[in-house]
C-alpha positions as CSV (number, residue, x, y, z in Angstrom):
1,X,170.0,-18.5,70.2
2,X,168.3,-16.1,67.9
3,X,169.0,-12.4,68.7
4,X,165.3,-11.1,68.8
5,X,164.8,-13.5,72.0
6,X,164.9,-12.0,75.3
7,X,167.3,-13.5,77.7
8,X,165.9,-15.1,80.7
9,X,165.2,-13.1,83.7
10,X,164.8,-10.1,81.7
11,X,161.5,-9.0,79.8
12,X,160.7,-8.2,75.7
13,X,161.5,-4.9,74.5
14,X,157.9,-2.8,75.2
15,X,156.7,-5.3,78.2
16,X,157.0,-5.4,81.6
17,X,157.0,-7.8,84.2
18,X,154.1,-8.6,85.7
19,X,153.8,-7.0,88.9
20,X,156.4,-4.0,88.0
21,X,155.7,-0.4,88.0
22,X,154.3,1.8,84.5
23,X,157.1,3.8,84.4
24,X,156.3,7.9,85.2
25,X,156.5,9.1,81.5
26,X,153.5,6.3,80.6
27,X,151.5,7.6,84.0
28,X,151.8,11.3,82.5
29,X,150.5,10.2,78.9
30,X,147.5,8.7,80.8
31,X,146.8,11.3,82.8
32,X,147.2,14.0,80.4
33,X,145.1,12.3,78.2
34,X,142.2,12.1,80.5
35,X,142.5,15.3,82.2
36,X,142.3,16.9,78.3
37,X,139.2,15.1,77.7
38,X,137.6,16.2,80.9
39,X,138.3,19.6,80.5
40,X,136.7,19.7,77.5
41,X,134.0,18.1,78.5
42,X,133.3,20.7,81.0
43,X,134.1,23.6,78.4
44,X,131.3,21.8,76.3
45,X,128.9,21.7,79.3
46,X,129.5,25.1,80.5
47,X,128.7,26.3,77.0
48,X,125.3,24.3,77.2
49,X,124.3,25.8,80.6
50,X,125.3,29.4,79.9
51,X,123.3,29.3,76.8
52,X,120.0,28.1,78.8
53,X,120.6,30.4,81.8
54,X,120.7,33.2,79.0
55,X,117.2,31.8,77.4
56,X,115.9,31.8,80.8
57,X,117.0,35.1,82.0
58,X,115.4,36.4,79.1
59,X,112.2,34.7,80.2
60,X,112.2,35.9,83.2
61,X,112.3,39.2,82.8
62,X,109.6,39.0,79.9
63,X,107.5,37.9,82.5
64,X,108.4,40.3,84.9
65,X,107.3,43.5,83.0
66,X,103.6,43.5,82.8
67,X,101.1,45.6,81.5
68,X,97.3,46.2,82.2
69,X,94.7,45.2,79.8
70,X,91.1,44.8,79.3
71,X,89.9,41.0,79.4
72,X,86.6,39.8,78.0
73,X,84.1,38.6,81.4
74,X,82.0,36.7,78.8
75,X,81.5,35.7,75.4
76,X,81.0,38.8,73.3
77,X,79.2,38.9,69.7
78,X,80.0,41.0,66.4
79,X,77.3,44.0,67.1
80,X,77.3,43.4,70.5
81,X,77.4,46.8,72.4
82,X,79.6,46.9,75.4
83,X,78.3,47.9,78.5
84,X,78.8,47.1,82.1
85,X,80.4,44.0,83.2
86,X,81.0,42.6,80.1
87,X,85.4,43.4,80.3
88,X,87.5,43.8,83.4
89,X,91.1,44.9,84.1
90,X,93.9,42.6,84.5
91,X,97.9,42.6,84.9
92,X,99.3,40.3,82.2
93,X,102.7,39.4,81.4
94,X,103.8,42.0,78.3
95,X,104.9,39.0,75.8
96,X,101.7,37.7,76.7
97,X,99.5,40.2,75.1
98,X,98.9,41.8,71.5
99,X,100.5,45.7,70.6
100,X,96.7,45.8,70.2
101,X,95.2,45.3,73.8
102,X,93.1,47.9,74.9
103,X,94.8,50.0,77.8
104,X,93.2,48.8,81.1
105,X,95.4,51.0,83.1
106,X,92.2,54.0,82.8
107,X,89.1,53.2,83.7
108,X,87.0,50.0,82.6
109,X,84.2,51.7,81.6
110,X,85.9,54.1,78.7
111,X,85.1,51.3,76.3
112,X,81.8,51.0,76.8
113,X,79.5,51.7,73.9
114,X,81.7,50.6,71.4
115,X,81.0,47.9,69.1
116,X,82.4,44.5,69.0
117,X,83.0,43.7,64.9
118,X,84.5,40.3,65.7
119,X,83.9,37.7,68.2
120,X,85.7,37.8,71.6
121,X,86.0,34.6,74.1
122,X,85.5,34.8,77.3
123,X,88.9,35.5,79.0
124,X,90.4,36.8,75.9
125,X,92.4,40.0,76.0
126,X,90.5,42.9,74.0
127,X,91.9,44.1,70.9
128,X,91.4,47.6,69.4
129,X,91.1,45.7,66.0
130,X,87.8,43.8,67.3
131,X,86.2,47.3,68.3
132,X,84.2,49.4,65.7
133,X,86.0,53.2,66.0
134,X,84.6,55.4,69.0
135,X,81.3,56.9,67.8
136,X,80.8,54.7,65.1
137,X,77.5,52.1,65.8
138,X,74.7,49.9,64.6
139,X,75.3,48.5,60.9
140,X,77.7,50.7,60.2
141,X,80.2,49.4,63.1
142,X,79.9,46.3,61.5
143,X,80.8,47.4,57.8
144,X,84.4,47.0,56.9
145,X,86.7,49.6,55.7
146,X,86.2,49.6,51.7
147,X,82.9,48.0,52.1
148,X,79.3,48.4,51.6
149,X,76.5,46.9,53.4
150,X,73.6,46.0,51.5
151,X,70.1,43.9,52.7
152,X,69.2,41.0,50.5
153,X,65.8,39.4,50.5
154,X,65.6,35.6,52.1
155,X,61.8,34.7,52.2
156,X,61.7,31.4,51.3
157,X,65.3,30.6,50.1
158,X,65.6,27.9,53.4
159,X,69.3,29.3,53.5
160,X,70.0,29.9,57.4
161,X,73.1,32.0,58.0
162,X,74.6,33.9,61.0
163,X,76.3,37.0,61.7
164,X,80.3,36.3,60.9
165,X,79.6,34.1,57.8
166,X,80.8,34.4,54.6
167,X,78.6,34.0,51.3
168,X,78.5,34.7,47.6
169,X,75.7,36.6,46.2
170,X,74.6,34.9,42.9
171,X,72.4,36.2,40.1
172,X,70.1,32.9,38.7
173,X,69.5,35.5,35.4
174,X,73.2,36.0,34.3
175,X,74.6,34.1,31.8
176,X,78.3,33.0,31.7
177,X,80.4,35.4,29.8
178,X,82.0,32.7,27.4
179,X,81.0,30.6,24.9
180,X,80.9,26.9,24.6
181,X,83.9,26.5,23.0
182,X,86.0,28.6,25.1
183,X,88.5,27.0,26.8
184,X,87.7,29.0,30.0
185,X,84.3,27.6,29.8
186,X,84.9,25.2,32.9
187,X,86.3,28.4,34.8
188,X,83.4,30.7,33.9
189,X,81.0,28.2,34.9
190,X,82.2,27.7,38.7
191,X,81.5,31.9,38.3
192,X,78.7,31.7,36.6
193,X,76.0,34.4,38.2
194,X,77.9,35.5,41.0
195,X,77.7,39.2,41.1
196,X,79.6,39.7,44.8
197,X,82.0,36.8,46.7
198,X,83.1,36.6,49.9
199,X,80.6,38.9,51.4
200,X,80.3,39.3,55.0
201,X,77.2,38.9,56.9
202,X,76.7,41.4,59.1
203,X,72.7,41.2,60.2
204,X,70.1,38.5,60.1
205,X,66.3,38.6,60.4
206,X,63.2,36.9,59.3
207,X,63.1,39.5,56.1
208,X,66.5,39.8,55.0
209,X,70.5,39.2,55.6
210,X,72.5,42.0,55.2
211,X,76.0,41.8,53.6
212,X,78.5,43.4,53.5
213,X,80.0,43.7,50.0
214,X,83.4,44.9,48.2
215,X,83.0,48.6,47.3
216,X,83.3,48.0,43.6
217,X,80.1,44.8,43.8
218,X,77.8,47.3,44.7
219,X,76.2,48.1,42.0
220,X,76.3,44.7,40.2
221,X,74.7,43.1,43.4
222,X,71.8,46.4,43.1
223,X,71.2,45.2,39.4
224,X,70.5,41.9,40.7
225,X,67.9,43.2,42.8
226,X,66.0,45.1,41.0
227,X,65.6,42.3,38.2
228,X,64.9,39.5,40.7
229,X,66.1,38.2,43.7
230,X,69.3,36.8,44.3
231,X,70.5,34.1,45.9
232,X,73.2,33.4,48.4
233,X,75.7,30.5,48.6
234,X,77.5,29.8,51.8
235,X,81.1,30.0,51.8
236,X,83.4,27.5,53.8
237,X,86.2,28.6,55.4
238,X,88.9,26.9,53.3
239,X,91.3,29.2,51.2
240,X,89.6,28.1,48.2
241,X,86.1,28.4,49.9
C-alpha cells in the first residue's frame, strides 16, 4: 500500500470527517477574521457620518444667525427714485445675503430718495452697489464713476434702445486709420468710425439717448457731433459683444 494513503477509518491529512467538529484554532481564524472586517467597516462608517454631522452643524448654525435687510416690494428700474413702499424689512439667514445688503435693522424709510443705478427684482435683497450715493440724483445718479454722460441725437436713426443697454457710438465721417495694405486692415475695419464703445445708456426720449461714455471718449464722441451726427450700434451682451 502506498504510504501517502490514508488508512481506513481514519481521514487525509487536512480533512475531516464529515460530521466532526472544526477544531477551536480554525473557529478563532474565522472569527477573527470577520470581527476585523467589521470593525473596520464601522471605523469607515463612523468616519463618513462624523464628517456629514460636521457639514451639517456648520449649516445649521449659518442659518441660525440672521441679519435684517432691506428687500425690494416690486420691480425697481435704473433712475427709479425710491419712495414709499417700494422695499421692506426682512430677517434673512446671514449666508443668505451679500456684505452689501442695505441695513434694514433702522428704519425703512432712510433709503428713500436714493437712486436705483441697476435693476432690482422684486424680492431681491437691496444692495448698496445698486444705489446712486446719498445726495446724488437725476442723470448724474446714473453716471458711473470715471464716466461722462453725454445726449446724442436719434431723430430718424429707427434705433430703439432702453435704459441699461449697451451701444457703440460710431462716426459715418472717420476713416480707418490704416492703409489697404496693412495687415491690420481687417482689425481696423471692425473699428472703423467708432469714436466711444461700450457706452451705457442711461436716458431715452423722443429727441435723444444719453450715454454714458469712458472719460477719456469724450471729446472724440463731441467732435463727432459737431461735424454730423453719429450713430449708435447696439451691443450684445456676449464678451466679445
Amino acid at each position: 500500500m502506498p504510504l501517502s494513503r490514508s488508512l481506513p477509518g481514519r481521514p487525509a491529512p487536512g480533512r475531516l470527517l464529515l460530521g466532526a467538529a472544526v477544531p477551536w484554532w480554525r473557529r478563532s481564524r474565522r472569527r477573527t477574521g470577520r470581527w476585523l472586517l467589521t470593525l473596520g467597516l464601522a471605523v469607515v462608517a463612523g468616519g463618513i457620518v462624523s464628517a456629514q454631522v460636521d457639514d451639517a452643524a456648520r449649516t445649521v448654525a449659518g442659518l441660525g444667525r440672521t441679519r435684517t435687510v432691506l428687500v425690494a416690494r416690486r420691480d425697481l428700474a435704473p433712475g427709479h427714485v425710491l419712495g414709499d413702499g417700494d422695499v421692506v424689512a426682512r430677517e434673512l439667514p446671514v449666508d443668505a445675503v451679500p456684505d452689501s445688503s442695505v441695513d434694514g435693522s433702522v428704519a425703512e424709510g432712510t433709503i428713500d430718495g436714493r437712486t436705483v443705478t441697476a435693476a432690482i427684482v422684486a424680492g431681491e435683497v437691496v444692495s448698496s452697489q445698486r444705489l446712486a450715493p446719498d445726495g446724488v440724483d437725476g442723470l448724474a445718479a446714473l453716471v458711473p464713476v470715471g464716466r461722462r454722460a453725454i445726449a446724442i441725437p436719434t431723430t430718424g436713426t429707427g434705433l430703439r434702445v432702453e435704459v441699461g443697454d449697451r451701444v457703440d457710438v460710431l462716426d459715418p465721417s472717420d476713416e480707418p486709420a490704416y492703409g489697404s495694405d496693412s495687415p491690420d486692415r481687417a482689425a481696423s475695419s471692425r473699428a472703423a468710425g467708432a469714436v466711444a464703445t461700450d457706452a451705457l445708456v442711461i436716458a431715452v426720449d423722443d429727441a435723444a439717448v444719453t450715454l454714458a461714455i469712458e472719460h477719456d471718449d469724450a471729446p472724440t464722441v463731441a467732435r463727432a457731433l459737431a461735424t454730423g451726427t453719429p450713430v449708435l450700434a447696439l451691443t450684445g451682451a456676449g464678451p466679445d459683444h
